[in-house]
PASE-275344 format. One record per atom (N, C-alpha, C): residue in three letters; x, y, z. Coordinates in steps of 0.2 Angstrom, whole numbers, plus 5000, padded with zeros to 4 digits. Example, Ala and Ser with C-alpha at 12.3 -4.5 7.8 and 13.67 -1.06 7.14 Angstrom:
% residues 2
ALA506649725039;ALA506249785039;ALA506649845039;SER506449895035;SER506849955036;SER506450005039;
END
This chain:
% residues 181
UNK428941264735;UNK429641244734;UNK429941284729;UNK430441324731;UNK430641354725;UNK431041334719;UNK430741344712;UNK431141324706;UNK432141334705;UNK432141274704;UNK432941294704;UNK433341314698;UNK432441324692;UNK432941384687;UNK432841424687;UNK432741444694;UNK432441514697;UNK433041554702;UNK433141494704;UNK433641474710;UNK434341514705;UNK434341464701;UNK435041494694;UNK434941564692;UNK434341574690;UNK434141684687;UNK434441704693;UNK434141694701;UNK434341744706;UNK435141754706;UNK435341674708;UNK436241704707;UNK436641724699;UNK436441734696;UNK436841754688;UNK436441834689;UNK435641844690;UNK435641934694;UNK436241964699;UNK436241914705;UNK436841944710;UNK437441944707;UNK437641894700;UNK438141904696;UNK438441964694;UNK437841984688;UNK437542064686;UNK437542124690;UNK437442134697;UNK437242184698;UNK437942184702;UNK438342134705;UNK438942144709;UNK439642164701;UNK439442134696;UNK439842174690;UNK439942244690;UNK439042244688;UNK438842334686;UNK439142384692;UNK439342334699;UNK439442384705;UNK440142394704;UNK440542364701;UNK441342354699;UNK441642384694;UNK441142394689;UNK441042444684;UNK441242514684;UNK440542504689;UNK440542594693;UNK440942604697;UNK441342564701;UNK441742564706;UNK442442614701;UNK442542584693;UNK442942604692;UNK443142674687;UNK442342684687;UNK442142744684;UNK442542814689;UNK442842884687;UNK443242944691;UNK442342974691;UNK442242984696;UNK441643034699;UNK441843104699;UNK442743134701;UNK442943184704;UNK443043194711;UNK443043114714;UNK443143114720;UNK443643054720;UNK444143074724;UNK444643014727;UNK444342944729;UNK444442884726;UNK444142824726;UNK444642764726;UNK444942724731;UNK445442694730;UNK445342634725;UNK444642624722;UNK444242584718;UNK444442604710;UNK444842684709;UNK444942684703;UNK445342674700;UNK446042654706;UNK446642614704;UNK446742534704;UNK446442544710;UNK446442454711;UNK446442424707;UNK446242414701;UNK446242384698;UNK446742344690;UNK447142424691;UNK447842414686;UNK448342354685;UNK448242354680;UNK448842284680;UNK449742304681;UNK450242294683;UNK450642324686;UNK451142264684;UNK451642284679;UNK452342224678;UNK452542214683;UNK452642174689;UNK452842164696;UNK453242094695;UNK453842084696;UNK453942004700;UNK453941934694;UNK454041974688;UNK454041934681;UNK453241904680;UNK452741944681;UNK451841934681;UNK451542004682;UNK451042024678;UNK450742044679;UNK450142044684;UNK450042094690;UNK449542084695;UNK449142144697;UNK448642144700;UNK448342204703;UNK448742244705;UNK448542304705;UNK448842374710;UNK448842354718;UNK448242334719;UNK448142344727;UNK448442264731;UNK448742214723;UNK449142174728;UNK449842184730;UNK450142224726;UNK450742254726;UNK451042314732;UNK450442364732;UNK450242414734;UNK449742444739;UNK450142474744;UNK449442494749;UNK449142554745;UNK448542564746;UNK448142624742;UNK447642664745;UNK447942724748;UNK447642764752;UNK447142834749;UNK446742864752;UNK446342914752;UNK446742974755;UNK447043034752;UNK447243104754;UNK446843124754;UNK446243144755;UNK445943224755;UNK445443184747;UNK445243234747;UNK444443214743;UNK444843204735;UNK445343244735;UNK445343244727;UNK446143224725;UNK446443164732;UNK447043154731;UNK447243054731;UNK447543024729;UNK447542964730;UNK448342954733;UNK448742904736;UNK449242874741;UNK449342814737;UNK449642814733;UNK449942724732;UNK450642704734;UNK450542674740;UNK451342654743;UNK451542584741;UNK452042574736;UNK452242504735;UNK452642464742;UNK452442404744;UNK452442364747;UNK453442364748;UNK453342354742;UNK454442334738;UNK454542404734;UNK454842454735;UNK455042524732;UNK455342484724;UNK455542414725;UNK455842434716;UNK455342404711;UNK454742414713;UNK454142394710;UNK453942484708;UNK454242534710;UNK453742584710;UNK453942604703;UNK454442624702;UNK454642634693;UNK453942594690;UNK453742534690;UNK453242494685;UNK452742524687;UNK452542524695;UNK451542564697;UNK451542634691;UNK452142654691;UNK452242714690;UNK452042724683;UNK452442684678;UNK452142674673;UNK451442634671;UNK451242604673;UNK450642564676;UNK450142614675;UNK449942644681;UNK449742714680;UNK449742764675;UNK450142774670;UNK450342824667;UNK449942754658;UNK449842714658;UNK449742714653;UNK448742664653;UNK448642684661;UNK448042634663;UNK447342704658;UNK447642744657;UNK446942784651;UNK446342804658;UNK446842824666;UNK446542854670;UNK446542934667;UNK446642984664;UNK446443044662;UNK447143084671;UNK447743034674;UNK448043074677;UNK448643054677;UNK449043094680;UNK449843104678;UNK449943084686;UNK450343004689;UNK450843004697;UNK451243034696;UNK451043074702;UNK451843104704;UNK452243084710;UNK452943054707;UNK453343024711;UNK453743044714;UNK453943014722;UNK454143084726;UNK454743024728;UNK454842954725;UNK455442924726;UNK455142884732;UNK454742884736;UNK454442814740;UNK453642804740;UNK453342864737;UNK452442854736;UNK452442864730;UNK451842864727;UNK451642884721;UNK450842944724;UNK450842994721;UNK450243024721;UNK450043054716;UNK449243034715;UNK448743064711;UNK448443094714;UNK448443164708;UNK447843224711;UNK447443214705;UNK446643204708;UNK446343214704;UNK446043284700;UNK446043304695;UNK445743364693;UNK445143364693;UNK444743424696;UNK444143444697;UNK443643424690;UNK443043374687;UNK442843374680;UNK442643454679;UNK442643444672;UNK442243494670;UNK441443454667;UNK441043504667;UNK440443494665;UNK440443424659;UNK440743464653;UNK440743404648;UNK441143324650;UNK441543334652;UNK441743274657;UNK441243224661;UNK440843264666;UNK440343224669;UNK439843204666;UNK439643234659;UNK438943214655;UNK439243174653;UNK439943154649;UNK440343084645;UNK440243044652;UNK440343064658;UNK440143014662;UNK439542974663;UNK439043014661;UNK438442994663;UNK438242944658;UNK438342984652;UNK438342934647;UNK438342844648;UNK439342854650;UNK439542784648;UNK439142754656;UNK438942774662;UNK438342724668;UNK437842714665;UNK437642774657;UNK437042734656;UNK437142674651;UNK437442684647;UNK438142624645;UNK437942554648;UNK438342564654;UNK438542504656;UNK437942474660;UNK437442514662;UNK436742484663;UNK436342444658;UNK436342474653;UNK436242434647;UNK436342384644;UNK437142364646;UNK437342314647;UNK437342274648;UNK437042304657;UNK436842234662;UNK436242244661;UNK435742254657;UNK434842234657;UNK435242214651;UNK435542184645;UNK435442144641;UNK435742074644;UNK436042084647;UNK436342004652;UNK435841994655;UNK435342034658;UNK434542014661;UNK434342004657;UNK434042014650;UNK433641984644;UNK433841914643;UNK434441924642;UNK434741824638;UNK434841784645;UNK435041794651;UNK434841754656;UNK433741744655;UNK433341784657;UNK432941774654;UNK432541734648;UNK432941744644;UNK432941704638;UNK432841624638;UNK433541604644;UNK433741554645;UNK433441524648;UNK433041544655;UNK432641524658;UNK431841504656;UNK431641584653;UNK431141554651;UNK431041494645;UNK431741474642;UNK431641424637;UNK431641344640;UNK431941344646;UNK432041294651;UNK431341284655;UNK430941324657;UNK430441324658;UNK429741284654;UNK430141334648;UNK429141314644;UNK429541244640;UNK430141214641;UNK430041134638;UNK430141094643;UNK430241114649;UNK430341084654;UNK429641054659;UNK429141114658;UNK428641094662;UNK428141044655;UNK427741004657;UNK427140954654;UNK426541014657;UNK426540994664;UNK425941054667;UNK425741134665;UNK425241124661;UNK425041204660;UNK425241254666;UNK424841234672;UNK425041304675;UNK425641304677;UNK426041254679;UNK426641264681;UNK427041304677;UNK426841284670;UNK427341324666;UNK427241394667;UNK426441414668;UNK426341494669;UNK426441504675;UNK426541474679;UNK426741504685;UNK427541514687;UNK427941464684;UNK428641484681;UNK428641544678;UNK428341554673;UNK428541604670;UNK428341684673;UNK427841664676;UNK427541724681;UNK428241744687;UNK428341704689;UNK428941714693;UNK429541744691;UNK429841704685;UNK430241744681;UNK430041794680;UNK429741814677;UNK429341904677;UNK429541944680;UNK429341924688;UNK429341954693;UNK429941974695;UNK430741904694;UNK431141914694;UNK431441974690;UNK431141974685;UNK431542024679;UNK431442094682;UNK430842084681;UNK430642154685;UNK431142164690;UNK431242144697;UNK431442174701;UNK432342174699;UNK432642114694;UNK433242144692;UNK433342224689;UNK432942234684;UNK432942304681;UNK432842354684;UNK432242344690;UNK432342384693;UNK432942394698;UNK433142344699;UNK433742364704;UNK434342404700;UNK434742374693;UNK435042414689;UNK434742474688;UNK434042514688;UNK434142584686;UNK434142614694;UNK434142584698;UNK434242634704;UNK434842634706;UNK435342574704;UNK436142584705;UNK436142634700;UNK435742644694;UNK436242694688;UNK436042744692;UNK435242754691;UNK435142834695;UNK435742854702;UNK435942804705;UNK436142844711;UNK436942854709;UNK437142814704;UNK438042824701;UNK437742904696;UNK437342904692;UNK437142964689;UNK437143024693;UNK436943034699;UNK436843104704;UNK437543114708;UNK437943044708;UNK438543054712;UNK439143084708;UNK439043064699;UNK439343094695;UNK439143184695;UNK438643174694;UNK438643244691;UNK438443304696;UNK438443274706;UNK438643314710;UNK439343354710;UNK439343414710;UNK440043464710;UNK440443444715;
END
């Protein structure tokens, strides 16, 4: 039967690595990503809201993005929106879209990039440690029986392990996508 503070690590892991993926979603690689806007806050309709509720957000071409506002008198604020979201890009507005070119990275660029995935992976193995933590302190007062408790904590283990591992092969693989030309 499986332990249900085990049951809690697995889903607060799925927590962690569906974060780290949203992270990286919103990480510039140098490729057109509608992942690197969607997420702007946008003055809209007297509230602030995502880009991609306001806004359709398409792909142009590898190194181009498409943001069409749903309501054109929304497009003045995507516009500003954009301009102060600290993407490293200028919209250019043509009066009914908004488009972004992305600039080619250069070298130093992409090494700042690699950097902050190895960053934000670090971040999520110390969220694996204090979950961890949690767990295994729930465990070792929770159980009376010797072996249970080592076999709890055997499985935690196991668990950690395969968290970490999973974090470095989402980095490893956000790292090579980065610093593919």
């Amino acid at each position: 039967m499986a332990d249900p503070r085990l049951s809690a690590f697995d889903q607060e892991m799925s927590k962690i690595i569906e974060f780290l993926h949203g992270e990286y979603g919103k990480l510039q690689t140098g490729r057109a990503s509608a992942s690197l806007v969607e997420h702007v806050e946008v003055e809209a309709y007297g509230q602030k809201q995502p880009l991609k509720t306001i806004a359709g957000i398409t792909i142009d071409g590898a190194r181009s993005i498409v943001v069409q506002p749903w309501d054109r008198s929304v497009l003045q604020n995507v516009e500003k929106a954009l301009q102060s979201a600290n993407l490293g890009v200028n919209p250019v507005n043509d009066g009914q879209v908004l488009r972004i070119n992305l600039p080619p990275m250069t070298e130093e660029r992409r090494t700042q990039m690699v950097k902050t995935v190895g960053q934000l992976a670090e971040e999520a193995r110390i969220s694996v440690r204090q979950q961890r933590q949690k767990i295994h302190d729930l465990i070792k007062e929770g159980e009376s029986d010797e072996d249970a408790r080592y076999t709890g904590l055997d499985q935690l283990e196991k668990a950690v392990k395969a968290a970490n591992e999973k974090i470095e092969e989402i980095k490893e693989k956000k790292e090579k996508e980065v610093m593919t030309v």
